[in-house]
mmCIF file of the C-alpha atoms, coordinates in Angstrom:
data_MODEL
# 
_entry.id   MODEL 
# 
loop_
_atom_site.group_PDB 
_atom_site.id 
_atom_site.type_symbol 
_atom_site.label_atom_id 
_atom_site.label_alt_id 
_atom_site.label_comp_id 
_atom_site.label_asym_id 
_atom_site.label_entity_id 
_atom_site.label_seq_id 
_atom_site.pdbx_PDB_ins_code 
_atom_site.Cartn_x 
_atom_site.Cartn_y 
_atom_site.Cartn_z 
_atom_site.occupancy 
_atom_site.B_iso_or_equiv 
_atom_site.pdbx_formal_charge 
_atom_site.auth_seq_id 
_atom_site.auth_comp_id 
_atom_site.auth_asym_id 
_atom_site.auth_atom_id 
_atom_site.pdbx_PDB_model_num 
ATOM 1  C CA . UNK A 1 1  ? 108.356 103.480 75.805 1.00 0.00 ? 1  UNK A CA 1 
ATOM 2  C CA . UNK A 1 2  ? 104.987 101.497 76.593 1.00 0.00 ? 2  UNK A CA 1 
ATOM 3  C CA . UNK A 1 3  ? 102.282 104.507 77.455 1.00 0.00 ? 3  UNK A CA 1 
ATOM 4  C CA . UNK A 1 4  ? 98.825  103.576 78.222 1.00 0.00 ? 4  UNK A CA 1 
ATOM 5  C CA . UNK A 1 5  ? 95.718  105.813 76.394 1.00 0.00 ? 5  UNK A CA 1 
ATOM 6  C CA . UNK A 1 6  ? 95.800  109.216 77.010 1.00 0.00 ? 6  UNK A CA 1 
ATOM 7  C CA . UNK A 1 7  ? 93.446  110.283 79.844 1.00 0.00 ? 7  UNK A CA 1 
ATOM 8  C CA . UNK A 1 8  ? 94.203  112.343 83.022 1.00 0.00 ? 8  UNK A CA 1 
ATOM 9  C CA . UNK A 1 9  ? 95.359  109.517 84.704 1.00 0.00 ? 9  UNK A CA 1 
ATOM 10 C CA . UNK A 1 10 ? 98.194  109.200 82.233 1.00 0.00 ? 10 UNK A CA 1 
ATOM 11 C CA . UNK A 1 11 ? 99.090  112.745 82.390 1.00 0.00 ? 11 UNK A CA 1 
ATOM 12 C CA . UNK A 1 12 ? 102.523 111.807 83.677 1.00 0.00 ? 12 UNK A CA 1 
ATOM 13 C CA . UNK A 1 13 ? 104.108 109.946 80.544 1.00 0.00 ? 13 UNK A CA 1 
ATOM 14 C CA . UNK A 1 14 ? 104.425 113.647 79.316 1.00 0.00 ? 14 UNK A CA 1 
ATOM 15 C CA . UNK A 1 15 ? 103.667 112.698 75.817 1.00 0.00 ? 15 UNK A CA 1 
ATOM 16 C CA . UNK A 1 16 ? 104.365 115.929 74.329 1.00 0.00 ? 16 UNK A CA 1 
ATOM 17 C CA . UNK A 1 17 ? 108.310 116.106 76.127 1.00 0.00 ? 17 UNK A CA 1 
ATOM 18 C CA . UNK A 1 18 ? 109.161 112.219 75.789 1.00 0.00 ? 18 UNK A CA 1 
ATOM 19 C CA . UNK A 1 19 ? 108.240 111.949 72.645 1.00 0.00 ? 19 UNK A CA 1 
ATOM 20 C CA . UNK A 1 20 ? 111.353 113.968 71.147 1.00 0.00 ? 20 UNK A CA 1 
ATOM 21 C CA . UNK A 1 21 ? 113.500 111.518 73.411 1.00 0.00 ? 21 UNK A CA 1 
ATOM 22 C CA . UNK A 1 22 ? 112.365 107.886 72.747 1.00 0.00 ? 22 UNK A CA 1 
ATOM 23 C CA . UNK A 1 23 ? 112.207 105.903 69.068 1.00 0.00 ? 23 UNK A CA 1 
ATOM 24 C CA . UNK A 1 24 ? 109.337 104.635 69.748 1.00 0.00 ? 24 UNK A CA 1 
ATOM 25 C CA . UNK A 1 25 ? 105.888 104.628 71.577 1.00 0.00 ? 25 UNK A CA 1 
ATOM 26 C CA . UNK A 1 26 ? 103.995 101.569 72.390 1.00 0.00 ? 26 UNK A CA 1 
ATOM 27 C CA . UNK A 1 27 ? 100.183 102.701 72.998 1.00 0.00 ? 27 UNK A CA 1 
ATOM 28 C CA . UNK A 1 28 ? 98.630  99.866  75.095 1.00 0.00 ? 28 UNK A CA 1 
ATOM 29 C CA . UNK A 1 29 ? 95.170  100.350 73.493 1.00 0.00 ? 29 UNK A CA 1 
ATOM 30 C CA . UNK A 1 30 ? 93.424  97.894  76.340 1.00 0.00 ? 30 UNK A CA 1 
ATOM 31 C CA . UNK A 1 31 ? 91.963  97.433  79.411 1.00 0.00 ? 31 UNK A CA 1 
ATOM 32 C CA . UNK A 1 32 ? 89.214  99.524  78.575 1.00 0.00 ? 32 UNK A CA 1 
ATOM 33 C CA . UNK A 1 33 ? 87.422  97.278  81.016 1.00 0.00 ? 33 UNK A CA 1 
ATOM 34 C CA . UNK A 1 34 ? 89.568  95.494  83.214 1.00 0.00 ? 34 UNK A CA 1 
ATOM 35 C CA . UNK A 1 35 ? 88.917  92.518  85.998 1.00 0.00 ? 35 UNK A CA 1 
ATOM 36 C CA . UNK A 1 36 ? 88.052  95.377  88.536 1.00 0.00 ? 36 UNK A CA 1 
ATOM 37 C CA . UNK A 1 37 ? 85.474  96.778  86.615 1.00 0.00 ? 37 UNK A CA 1 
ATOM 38 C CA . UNK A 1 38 ? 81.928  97.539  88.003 1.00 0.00 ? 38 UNK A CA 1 
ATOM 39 C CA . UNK A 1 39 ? 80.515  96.483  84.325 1.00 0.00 ? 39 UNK A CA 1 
ATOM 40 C CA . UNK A 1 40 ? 81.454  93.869  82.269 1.00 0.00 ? 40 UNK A CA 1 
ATOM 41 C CA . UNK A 1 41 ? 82.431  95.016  78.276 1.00 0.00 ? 41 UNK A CA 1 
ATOM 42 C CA . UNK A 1 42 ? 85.215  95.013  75.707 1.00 0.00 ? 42 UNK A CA 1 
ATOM 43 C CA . UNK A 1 43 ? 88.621  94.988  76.539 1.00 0.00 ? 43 UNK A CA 1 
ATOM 44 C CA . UNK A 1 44 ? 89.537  96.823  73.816 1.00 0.00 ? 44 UNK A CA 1 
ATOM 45 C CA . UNK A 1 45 ? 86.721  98.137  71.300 1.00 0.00 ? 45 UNK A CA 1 
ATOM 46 C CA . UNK A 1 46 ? 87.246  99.790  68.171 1.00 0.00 ? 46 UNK A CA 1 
ATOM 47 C CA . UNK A 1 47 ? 85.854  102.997 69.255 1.00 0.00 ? 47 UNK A CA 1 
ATOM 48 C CA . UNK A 1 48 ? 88.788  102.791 72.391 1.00 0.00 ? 48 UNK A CA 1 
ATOM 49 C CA . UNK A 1 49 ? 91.468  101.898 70.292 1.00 0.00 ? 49 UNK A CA 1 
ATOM 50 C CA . UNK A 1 50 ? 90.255  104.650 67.449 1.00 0.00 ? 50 UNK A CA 1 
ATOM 51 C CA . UNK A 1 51 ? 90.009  107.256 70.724 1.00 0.00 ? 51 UNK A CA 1 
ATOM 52 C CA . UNK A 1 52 ? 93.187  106.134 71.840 1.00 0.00 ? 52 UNK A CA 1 
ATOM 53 C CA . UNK A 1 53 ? 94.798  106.322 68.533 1.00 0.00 ? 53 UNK A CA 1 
ATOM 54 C CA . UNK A 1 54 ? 93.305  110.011 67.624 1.00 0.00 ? 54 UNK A CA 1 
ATOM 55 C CA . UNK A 1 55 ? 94.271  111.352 71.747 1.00 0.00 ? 55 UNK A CA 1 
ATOM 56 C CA . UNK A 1 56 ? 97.767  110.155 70.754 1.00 0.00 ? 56 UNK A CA 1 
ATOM 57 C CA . UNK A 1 57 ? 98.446  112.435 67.628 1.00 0.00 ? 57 UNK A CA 1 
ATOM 58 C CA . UNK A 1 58 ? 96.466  115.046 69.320 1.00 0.00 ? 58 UNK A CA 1 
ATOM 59 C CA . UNK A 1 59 ? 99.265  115.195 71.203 1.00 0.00 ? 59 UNK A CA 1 
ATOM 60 C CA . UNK A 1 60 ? 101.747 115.704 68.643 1.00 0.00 ? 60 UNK A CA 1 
ATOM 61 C CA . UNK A 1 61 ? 103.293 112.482 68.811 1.00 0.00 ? 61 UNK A CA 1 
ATOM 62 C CA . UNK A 1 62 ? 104.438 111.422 65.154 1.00 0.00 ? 62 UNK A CA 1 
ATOM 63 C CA . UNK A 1 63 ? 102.765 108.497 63.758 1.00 0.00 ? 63 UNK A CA 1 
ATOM 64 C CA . UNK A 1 64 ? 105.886 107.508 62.978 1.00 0.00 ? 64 UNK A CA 1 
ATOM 65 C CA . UNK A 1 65 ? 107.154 106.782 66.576 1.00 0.00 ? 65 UNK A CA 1 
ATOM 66 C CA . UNK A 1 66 ? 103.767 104.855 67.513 1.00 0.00 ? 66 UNK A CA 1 
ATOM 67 C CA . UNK A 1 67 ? 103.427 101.157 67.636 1.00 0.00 ? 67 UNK A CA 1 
ATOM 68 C CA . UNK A 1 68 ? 99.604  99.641  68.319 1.00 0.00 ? 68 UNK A CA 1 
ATOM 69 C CA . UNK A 1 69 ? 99.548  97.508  70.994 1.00 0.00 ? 69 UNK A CA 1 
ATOM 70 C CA . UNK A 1 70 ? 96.163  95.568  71.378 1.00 0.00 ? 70 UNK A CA 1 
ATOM 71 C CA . UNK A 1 71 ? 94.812  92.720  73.469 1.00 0.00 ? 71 UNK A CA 1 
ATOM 72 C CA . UNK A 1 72 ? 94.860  88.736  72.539 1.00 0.00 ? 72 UNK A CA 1 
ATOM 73 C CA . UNK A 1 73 ? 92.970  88.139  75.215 1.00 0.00 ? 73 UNK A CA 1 
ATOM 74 C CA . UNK A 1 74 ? 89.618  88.465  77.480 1.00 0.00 ? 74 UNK A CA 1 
ATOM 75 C CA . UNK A 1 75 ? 88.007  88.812  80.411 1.00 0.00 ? 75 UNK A CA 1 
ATOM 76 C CA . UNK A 1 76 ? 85.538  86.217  82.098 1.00 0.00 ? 76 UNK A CA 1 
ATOM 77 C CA . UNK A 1 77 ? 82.878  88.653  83.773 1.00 0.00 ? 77 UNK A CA 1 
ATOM 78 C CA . UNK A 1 78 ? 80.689  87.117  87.036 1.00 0.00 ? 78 UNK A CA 1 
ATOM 79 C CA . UNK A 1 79 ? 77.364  89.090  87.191 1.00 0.00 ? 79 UNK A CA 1 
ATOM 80 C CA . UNK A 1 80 ? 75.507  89.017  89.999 1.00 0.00 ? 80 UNK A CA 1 
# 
């Protein structure tokens, strides 16, 4: 199952249920800012994807059952 970082807008994967139900978790460790953001920065820094990473097990999902998923790309920022 492909869950993004755990935040309250990500409440509803309902890490701590699905987890006993799926094999494995994809945590989409990017985006952090995204082509609608009001500042231009890292798509996915280390700090994010450690954040991420640490949110995740917080949450008693095995490390087992979670697969990194980072970014091969980024963004092209126009400031004004």
């Amino acid at each position: 199952m492909d869950v993004a970082v755990p935040s309250p807008w990500s409440e509803y994967y309902n890490l701590p249920v699905t987890k006993d139900y799926v094999d494995y978790i994809y945590l989409m460790a990017y985006d952090e800012h995204y082509a609608g953001s009001k500042e231009p920065g890292s798509v996915s820094s280390y700090t994010f994807v450690e954040k991420a990473i640490k949110d995740i097990l917080a949450l008693n999902v095995p490390s087992s059952k979670i697969m990194l998923g980072v970014p091969f790309y980024l963004r092209d920022y126009t400031v004004i």
